[in-house]
C-alpha positions in Angstrom: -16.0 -2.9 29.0 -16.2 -2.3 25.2 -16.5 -5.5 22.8 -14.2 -4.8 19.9 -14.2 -6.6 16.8 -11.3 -9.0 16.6 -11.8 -11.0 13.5 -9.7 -9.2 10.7 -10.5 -9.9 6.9 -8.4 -11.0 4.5 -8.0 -9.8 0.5 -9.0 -13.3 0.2 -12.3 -13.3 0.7 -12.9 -9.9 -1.3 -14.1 -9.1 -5.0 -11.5 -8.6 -7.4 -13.4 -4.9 -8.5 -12.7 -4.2 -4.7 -10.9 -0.8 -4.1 -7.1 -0.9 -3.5 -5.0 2.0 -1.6 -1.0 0.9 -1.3 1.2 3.1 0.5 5.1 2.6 0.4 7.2 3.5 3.2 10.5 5.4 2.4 12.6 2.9 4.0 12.1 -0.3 5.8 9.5 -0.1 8.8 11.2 -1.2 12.4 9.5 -4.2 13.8 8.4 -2.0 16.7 6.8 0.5 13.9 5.0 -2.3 12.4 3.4 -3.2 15.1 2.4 -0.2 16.2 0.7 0.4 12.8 -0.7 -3.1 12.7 -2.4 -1.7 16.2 -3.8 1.2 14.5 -4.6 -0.3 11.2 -6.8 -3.2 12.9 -8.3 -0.6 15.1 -9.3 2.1 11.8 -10.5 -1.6 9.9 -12.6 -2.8 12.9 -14.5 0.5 12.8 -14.1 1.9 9.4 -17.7 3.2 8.3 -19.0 4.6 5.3 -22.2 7.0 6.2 -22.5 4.4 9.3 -22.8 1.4 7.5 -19.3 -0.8 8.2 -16.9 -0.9 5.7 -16.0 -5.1 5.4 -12.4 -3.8 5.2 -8.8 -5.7 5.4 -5.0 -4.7 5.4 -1.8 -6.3 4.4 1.6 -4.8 5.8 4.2 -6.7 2.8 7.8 -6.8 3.5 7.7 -4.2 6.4 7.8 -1.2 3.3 4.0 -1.3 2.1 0.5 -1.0 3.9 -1.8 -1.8 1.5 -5.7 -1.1 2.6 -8.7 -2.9 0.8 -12.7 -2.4 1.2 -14.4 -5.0 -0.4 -16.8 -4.0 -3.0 -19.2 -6.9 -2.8 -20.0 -5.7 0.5 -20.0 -1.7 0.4 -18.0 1.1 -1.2 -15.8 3.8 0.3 -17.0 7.2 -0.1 -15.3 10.7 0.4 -15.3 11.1 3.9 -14.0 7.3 4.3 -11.4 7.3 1.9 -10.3 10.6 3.7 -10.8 9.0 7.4 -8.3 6.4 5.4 -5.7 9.0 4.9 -6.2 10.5 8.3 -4.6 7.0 9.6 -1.9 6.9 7.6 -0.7 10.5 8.0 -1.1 9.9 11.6 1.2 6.8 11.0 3.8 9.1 8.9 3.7 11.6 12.0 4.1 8.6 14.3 7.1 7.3 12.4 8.9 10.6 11.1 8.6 9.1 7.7 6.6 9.6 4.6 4.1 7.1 3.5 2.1 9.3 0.8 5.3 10.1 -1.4 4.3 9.5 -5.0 7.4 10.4 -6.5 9.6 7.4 -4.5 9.5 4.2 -6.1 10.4 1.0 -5.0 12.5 -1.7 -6.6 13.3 -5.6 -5.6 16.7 -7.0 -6.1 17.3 -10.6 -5.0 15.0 -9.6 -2.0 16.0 -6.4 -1.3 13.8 -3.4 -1.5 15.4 0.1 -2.3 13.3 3.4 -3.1 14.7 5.4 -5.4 13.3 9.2 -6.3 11.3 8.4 -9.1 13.6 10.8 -11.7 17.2 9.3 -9.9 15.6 5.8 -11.2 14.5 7.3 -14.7 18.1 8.2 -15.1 19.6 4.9 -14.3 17.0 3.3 -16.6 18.3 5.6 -19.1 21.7 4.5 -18.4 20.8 0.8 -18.4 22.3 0.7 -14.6 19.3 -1.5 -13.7 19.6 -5.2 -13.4 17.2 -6.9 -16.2 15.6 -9.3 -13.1 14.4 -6.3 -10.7 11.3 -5.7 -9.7 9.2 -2.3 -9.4 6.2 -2.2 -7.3 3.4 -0.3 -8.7 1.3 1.4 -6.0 -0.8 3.3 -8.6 -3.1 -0.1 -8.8 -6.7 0.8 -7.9 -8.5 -2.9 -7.9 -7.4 -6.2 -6.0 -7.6 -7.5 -9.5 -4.6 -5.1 -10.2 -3.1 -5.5 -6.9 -2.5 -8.9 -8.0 -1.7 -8.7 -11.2 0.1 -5.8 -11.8 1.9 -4.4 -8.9 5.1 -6.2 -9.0 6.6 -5.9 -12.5 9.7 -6.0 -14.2 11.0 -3.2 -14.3 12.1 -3.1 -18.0 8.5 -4.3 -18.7 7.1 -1.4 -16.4 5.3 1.9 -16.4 8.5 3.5 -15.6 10.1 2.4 -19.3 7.2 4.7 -20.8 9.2 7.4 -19.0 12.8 7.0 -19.7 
């Protein structure tokens, strides 16, 4: 039998210049697809390399809609053929599912708790139109760092990105 790394790392423990991929399910994930991905995701993590040396890597899966991956930069950094070994997971998690997780132009909003993903131009247009309640939330997956995973991912959404495009 095959040891296999069990211990899983958390964001925690990682340097706030470490890289940052989030990808946003286009609607909620199932409980049965989430563990399927947290199967896969701890299995990629456990043996995620970078030219053979082991990438100190973590996950989050937030609110069943977002995978978010992390490689600590103290440690190592992802190269090329990691960050596309990276993508290979999730597209094989977007096959998996029938859904898209690499989507750019969806973007997700919170409403007293609920999540909806809007086509980026359908939300423009009800920005536009003021349709948007003042206290939702957009989540930014475009953040590269932890540092901007935690600062800047959840914003208002009159205080967003999005406004520069409306």
């Amino acid at each position: 039998m095959i040891a296999q790394k069990t211990t899983q790392n958390t964001f925690e423990s990682f340097s706030p210049s470490s890289k940052v991929w989030v990808y946003q399910a286009e609607s909620q994930l199932t409980t049965e697809q989430v563990a399927y991905a947290k199967q896969q995701l701890v299995s990629f993590t456990s043996n995620w390399q970078a030219h053979g040396i082991p990438l100190q890597s973590a996950f989050q899966i937030i609110k069943n809609h977002f995978i978010v991956l992390s490689v600590n930069a103290a440690a190592d950094n992802a190269t090329g053929c990691s960050i596309d070994a990276s993508v290979k997971v999730i597209k094989h998690l977007e096959q998996a599912f029938s859904m898209s997780l690499t989507n750019r132009l969806q973007v997700a909003t919170e409403n007293n708790g609920i999540i909806e993903v809007y086509n980026m131009h359908d939300l423009i247009n009800q920005l536009k139109a003021k349709n948007i309640p003042q206290e939702t939330l957009i989540y930014n997956n475009s953040v590269s760092t932890l540092a901007d995973y935690n600062n800047n991912w959840k914003q208002l959404i009159y205080d967003s990105w999005l406004t520069n495009m409306a």
